[in-house]
C-alpha positions in Angstrom: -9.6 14.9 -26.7 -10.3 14.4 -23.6 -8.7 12.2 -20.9 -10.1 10.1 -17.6 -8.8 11.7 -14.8 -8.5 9.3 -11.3 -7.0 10.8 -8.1 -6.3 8.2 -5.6 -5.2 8.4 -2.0 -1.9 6.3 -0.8 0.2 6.5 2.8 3.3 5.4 0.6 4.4 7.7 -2.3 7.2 5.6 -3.1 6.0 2.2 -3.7 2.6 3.9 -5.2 5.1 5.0 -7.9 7.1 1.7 -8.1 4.0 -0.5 -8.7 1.9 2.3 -11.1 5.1 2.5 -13.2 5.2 -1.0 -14.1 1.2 -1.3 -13.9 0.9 1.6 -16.6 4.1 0.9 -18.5 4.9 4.5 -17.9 7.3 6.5 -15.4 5.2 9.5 -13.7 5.8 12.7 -15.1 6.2 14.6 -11.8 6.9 12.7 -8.4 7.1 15.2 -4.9 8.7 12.8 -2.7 6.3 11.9 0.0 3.4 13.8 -1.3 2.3 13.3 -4.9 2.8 11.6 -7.9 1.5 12.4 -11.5 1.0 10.0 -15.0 -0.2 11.0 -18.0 -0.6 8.5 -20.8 -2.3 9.1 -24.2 -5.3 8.4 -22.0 -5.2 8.5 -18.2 -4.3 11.3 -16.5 -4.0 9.8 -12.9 -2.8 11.5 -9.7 -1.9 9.7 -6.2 -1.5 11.9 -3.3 0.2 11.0 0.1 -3.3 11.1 2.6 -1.7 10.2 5.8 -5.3 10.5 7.8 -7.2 8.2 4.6 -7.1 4.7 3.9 -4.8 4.0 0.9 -6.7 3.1 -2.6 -9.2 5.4 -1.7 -10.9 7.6 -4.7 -10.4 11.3 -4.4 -12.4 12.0 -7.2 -12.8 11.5 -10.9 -12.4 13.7 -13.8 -11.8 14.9 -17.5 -8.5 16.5 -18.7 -9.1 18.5 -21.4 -8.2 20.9 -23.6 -11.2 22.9 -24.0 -11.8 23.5 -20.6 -10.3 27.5 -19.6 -10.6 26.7 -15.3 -10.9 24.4 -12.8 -14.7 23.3 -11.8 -16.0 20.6 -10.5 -19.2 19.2 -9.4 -21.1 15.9 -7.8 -22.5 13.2 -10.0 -26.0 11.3 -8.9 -23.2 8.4 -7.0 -22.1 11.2 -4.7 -18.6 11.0 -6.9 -16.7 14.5 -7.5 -15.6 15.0 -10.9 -13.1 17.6 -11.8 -12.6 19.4 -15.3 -9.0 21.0 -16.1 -6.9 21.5 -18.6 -2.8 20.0 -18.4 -2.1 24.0 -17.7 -4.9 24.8 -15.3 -3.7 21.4 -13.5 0.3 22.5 -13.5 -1.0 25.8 -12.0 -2.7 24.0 -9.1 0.4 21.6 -8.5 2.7 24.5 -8.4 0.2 26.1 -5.7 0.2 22.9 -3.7 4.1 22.9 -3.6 6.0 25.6 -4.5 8.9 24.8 -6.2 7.4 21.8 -8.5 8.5 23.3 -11.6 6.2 21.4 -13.5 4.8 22.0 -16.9 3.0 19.9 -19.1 
């Protein structure tokens, strides 16, 4: 099954993950203090990342979580939009690149 993917940009980490916990009914699964926050529900996968050069709310980019999918790709829909296709693993992997240390697996 496959699960929407949104990446969102924030300048606040912490209240990002006070206000997406209540709004999604769900604590984050991985929080990196002042960097990056991640929740997945049975089906959102969403990611907010600490852009202190964007504006806050902004898209990243969209995607699909799942399973099937063996790398990371991505590409550009007919909106401009960038869509990116993972799996939970393939996504740990790239968080653990990111930020060393993370220890997190799905």
């Amino acid at each position: 099954m496959k699960k929407l993917h949104l990446a969102l940009s924030t300048n606040d980490i912490a209240s990002t993950v006070r206000d997406y916990t209540k709004r999604l009914g769900a604590e984050p699964v991985l929080v990196i203090p002042d960097k990056y926050a991640l929740w997945r529900t049975d089906c959102l996968n969403l990611s907010v990342r600490n852009e202190p050069d964007g504006n806050p709310g902004e898209l990243r980019h969209l995607g699909w979580e799942d399973e099937d999918a063996e790398t990371i790709a991505s590409d550009v829909d007919c909106n401009g939009i960038l869509w990116e296709y993972f799996n939970a693993r393939t996504q740990a992997g790239e968080i653990e690149e990111l930020w060393p240390g993370s220890g997190y697996q799905p």
